[in-house]
C-alpha positions in Angstrom: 0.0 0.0 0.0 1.4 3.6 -0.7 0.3 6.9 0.4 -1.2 9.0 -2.3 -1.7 12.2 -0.2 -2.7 13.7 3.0 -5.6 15.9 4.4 -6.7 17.5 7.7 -9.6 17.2 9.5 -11.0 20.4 10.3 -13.3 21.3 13.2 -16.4 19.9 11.9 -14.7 17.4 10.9 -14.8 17.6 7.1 -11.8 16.5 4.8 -10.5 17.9 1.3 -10.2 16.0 -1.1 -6.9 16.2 -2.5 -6.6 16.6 -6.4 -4.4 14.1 -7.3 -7.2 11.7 -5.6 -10.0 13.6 -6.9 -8.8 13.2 -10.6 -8.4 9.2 -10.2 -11.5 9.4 -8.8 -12.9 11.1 -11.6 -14.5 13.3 -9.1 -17.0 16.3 -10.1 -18.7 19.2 -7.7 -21.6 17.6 -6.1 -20.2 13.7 -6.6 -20.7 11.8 -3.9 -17.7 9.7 -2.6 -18.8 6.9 -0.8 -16.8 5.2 2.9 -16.3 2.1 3.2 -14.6 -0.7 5.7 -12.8 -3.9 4.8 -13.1 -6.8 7.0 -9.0 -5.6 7.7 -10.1 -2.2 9.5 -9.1 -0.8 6.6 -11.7 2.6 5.3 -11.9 2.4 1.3 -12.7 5.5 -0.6 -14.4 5.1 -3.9 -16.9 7.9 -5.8 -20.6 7.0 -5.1 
């Protein structure tokens, strides 16, 4: 596994998306990105 980028968790906890992600994402304004959790622990982002 490699790290692709970071973010910070602001106070309400919300998260940027950084663009490097965003773009293998394919991510748009107003996408929605979708958590998930592997049997591992592990969260999975993928676009909704």
């Amino acid at each position: 596994m490699r790290i692709l980028g970071t973010s910070k968790v602001s106070k309400s906890y919300k998260i940027a998306l950084i663009s490097d992600i965003a773009k293998k994402l394919e991510a748009k304004e107003g996408d929605i990105i979708v958590f998930y959790e592997n049997d591992a622990g592990d969260i999975i982002i993928k676009k909704g």
